[in-house]
C-alpha positions, -999 to 999 in steps of 0.1 A, spaced: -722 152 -251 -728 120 -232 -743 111 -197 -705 94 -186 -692 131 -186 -715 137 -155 -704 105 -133 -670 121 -123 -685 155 -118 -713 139 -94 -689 120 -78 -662 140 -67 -689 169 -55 -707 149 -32 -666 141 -19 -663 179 -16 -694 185 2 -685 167 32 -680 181 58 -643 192 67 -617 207 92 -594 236 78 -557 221 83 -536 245 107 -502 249 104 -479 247 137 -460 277 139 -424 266 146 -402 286 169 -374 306 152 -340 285 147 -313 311 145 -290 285 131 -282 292 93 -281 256 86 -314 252 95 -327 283 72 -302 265 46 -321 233 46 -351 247 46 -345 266 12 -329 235 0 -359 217 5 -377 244 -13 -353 236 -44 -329 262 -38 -291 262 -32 -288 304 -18 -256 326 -21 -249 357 -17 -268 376 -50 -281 341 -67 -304 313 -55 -291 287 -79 -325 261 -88 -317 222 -81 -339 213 -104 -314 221 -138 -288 198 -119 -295 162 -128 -328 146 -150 -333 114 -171 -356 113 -198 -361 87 -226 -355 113 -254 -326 136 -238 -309 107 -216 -293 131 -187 -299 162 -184 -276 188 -168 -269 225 -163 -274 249 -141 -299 279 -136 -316 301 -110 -328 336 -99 -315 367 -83 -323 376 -46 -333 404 -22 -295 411 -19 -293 417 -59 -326 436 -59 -362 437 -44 -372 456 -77 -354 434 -104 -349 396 -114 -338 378 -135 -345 339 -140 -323 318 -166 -311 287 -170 -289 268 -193 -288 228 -197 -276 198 -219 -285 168 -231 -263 138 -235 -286 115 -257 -297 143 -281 -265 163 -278 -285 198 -275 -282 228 -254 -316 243 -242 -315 278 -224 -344 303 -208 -328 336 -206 -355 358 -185 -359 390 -160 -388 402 -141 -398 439 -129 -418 445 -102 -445 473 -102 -466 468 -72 -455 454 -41 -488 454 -22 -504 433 -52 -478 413 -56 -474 423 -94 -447 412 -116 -441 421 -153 -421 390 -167 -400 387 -201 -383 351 -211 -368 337 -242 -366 298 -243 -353 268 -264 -362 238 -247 -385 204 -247 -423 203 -239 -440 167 -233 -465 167 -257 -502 160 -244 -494 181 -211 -513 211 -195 -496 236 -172 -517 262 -149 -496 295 -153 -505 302 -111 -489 268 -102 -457 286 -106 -425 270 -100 -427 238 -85 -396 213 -71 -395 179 -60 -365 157 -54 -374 128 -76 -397 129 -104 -409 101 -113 -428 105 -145 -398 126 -160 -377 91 -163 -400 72 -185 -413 102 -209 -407 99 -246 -429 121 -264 -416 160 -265 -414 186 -285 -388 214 -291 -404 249 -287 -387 287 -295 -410 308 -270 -412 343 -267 -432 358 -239 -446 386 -215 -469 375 -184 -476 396 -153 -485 382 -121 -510 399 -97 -527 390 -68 -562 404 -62 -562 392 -22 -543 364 -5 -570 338 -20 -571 351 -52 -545 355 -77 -536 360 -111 -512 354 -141 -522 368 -179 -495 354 -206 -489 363 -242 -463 340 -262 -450 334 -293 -440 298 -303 -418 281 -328 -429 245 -324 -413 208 -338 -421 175 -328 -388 152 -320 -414 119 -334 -429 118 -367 -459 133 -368 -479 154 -390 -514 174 -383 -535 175 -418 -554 202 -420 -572 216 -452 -547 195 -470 -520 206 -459 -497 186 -435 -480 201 -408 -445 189 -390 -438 221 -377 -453 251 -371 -457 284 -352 -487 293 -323 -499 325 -308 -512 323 -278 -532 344 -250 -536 328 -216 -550 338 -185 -549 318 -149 -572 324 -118 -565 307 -85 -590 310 -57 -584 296 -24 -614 308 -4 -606 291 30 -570 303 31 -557 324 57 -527 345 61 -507 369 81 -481 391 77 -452 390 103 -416 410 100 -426 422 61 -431 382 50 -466 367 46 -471 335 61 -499 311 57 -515 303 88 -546 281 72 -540 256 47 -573 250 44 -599 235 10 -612 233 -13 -589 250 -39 -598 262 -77 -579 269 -105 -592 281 -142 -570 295 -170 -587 297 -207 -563 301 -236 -564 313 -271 -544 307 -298 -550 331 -330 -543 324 -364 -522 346 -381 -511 367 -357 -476 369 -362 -475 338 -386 -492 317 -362 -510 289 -380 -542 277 -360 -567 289 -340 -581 269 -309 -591 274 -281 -585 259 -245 -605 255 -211 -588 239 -177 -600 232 -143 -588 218 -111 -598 216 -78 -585 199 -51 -600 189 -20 -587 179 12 -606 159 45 -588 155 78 -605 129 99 -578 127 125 -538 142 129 -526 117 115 -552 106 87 -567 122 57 -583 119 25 -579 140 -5 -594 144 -43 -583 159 -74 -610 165 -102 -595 179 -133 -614 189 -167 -599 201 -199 -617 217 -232 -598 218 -266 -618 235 -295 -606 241 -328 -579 230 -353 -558 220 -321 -522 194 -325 -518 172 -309 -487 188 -290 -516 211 -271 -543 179 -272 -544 159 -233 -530 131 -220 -542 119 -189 -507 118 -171 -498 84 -177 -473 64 -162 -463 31 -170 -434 23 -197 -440 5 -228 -425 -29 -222 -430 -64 -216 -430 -76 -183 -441 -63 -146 -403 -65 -138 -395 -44 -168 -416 -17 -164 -409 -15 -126 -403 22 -120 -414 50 -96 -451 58 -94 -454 94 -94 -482 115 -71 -513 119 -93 -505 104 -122 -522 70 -140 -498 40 -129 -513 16 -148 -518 37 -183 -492 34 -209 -469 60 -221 -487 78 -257 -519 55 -254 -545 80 -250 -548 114 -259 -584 142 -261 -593 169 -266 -619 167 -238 -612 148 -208 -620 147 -172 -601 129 -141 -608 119 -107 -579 109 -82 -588 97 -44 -566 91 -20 -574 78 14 -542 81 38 -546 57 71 -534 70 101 -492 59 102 -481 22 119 -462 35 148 -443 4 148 -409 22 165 -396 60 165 -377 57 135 -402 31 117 -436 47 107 -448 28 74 -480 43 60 -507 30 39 -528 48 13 -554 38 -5 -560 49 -42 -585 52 -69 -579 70 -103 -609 76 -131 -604 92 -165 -626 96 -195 -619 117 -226 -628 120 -261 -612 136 -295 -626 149 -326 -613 143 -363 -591 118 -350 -576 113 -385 -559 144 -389 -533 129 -366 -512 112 -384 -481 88 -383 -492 84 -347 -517 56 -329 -533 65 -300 -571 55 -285 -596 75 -267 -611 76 -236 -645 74 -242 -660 45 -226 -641 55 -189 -607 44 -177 -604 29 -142 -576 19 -117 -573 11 -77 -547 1 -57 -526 11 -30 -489 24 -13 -473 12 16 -450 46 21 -419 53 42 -404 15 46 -369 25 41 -352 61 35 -381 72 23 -387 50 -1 -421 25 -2 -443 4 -27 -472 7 -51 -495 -18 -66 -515 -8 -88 -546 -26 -112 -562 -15 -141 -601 -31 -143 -634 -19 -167 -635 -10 -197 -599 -7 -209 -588 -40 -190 -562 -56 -210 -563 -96 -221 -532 -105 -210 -540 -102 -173 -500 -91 -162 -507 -60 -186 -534 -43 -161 -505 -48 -130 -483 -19 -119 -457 -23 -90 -438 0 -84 -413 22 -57 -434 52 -39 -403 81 -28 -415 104 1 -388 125 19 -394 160 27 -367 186 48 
């Protein structure tokens, strides 16, 4: 393995290391107003009623492949059961003229721990390239960014079974077994032993550890509230697919990290890092291979590819030009204390580097795809001035080192920043 592996690794530990103050939460005072407890849970992605807390994210998306996407889907409450769930959705796409579905249910057989047995059927897209942690759980943001310009998925049939546990409040725990039918929507074909594969099935083992050591908690009226939000935070989950095990057709293996690290040097000011590793091993597709999260579209101009830059992802990198199956990423993010300009104009100004570096073996066996590596160290600074106008801000963005481009426009990325929260 070479030296550059070690660069990011020193790098962001000697950020960790410094010194830092936890981040406390304010405790707000009870509102007793139900519109107040109704925004809250819509900004937590949820529209409640009486027995069903429909999701807002299966509303409206835009992708490159699907066009809009639309349906509807959510989970049972309390009301309906504090034993039982179940968690479905159904949507449609007007581009590819499909309907994709999860039909699931959940059972829970420890309340202390936390522990939840889960069963889902799904037919639905995957963006090829990406890596999920099983403890991030469900996740909701307004506007995603990097969903608009993604044209890369494949369709998966998954069947699975995962239970949920928590050890303690800074340590918890999700174990998955699934079953996938899987077919790229691009032309694509993984040789291997002669044989070239368009589609084909996986069986795969995961399990997800999330330790957050600094983390406090306390428990008030039967709900657990987090009263220290402090870092760093870790996250490892290894996963194994087997060959063979109910037709599946390759065995690899798979190794993720993440940590995230957080600095407060004043109320208003802050700095935080994101190193992020992955390990492929084995005769592994490129559906379950890495991308570094790129996102800048493949066209011409600056003007065309003006978009939304999304939170950690690469502005600067293009859509499907890099993949691994090792890689390793740095983001920093330096957020200057607000200009209080007037009481409903606070503009704020962060400042950004990103660093990626990657590798792949038997690059050949990809075929009817291009794509370059990683090797030599990607690089890209720049910065956001957030919150100009209803939320909304800008992003520039260059791309410098080794993967600079000739034509000098090609390494620039402006873009809109989107920052609202309820």
């Amino acid at each position: 393995m070479r030296s550059f592996w070690l660069y990011p690794v020193l790098l962001f530990w000697s950020f960790t290391l410094s010194a830092q103050t936890p981040e406390k939460k304010t405790e707000k005072p009870k509102d007793s107003l139900e519109s107040s407890v109704l925004l809250k849970q819509i900004g937590n992605g949820f529209f409640p009623t009486k027995i069903w807390n429909f999701d807002l994210r299966y509303l409206v998306k835009f992708n490159q492949f699907e066009g809009f996407r639309t349906g509807l889907g959510g989970v049972t409450n309390d009301n309906f059961s504090e034993k039982f769930r179940i968690d479905s959705y159904g949507v449609y796409g007007f581009r590819d003229h499909r309907f994709k579905y999860k039909i699931g249910g959940g059972a829970l057989l420890n309340k202390e721990t936390k522990s939840w047995l889960n069963i889902s059927y799904t037919d639905d897209l995957m963006e090829t390239g990406s890596s999920n942690f099983l403890t991030d759980g469900r996740t909701f943001s307004f506007f995603e960014p990097r969903l608009l310009n993604i044209s890369l998925f494949h369709k998966h049939i998954t069947s699975a079974i995962s239970l949920e546990h928590e050890i303690n409040s800074k340590l918890i725990t999700e174990t998955e077994f699934a079953i996938s039918n899987i077919e790229p929507t691009y032309d694509y074909d993984f040789v291997l032993n002669n044989t070239a594969f368009n589609s084909f099935e996986t069986t795969i083992a995961k399990v997800s550890v999330q330790w957050s050591p600094f983390v406090e908690e306390k428990t008030v009226d039967n709900k657990t509230k987090t009263v220290v939000d402090a870092y760093p935070k870790f996250t490892l989950q290894y996963s194994k697919s087997f060959r063979d095990v109910f037709n599946a057709d390759f065995n690899f293996s798979k190794l993720d990290f993440r940590t995230i690290h957080k600095i407060i040097h004043s109320k208003e000011s802050y700095t935080i890092g994101t190193f992020s590793a992955g390990l492929a091993n084995g005769n592994t597709p490129l559906t379950h291979l890495y991308h570094a999260y790129p996102n800048n579209i493949n066209k011409e101009t600056i003007l065309n590819r003006f978009s939304v830059a999304g939170i950690n992802s690469f502005e600067t990198m293009f859509f499907n030009e890099f993949f691994s199956d090792r890689f390793a990423t740095i983001v920093l993010k330096h957020y200057v204390k607000p200009f209080h300009i007037s009481q409903a104009f606070n503009p704020q100004l962060v400042l950004i580097t990103r660093y990626a570096v990657g590798n792949i073996n038997n690059i050949s066996r990809h075929q009817n795809i291009t794509f370059g590596t990683l090797e030599d160290g990607y690089t890209e600074s720049g910065f956001e001035l957030n919150k100009l106008l209803l939320g909304f801000g800008l992003s520039f963005t260059y791309r410098y080192g080794a993967y600079h481009l000739p034509r000098e426009e090609d390494n620039i990325a402006l873009k809109f920043t989107f920052n609202i929260t309820l």
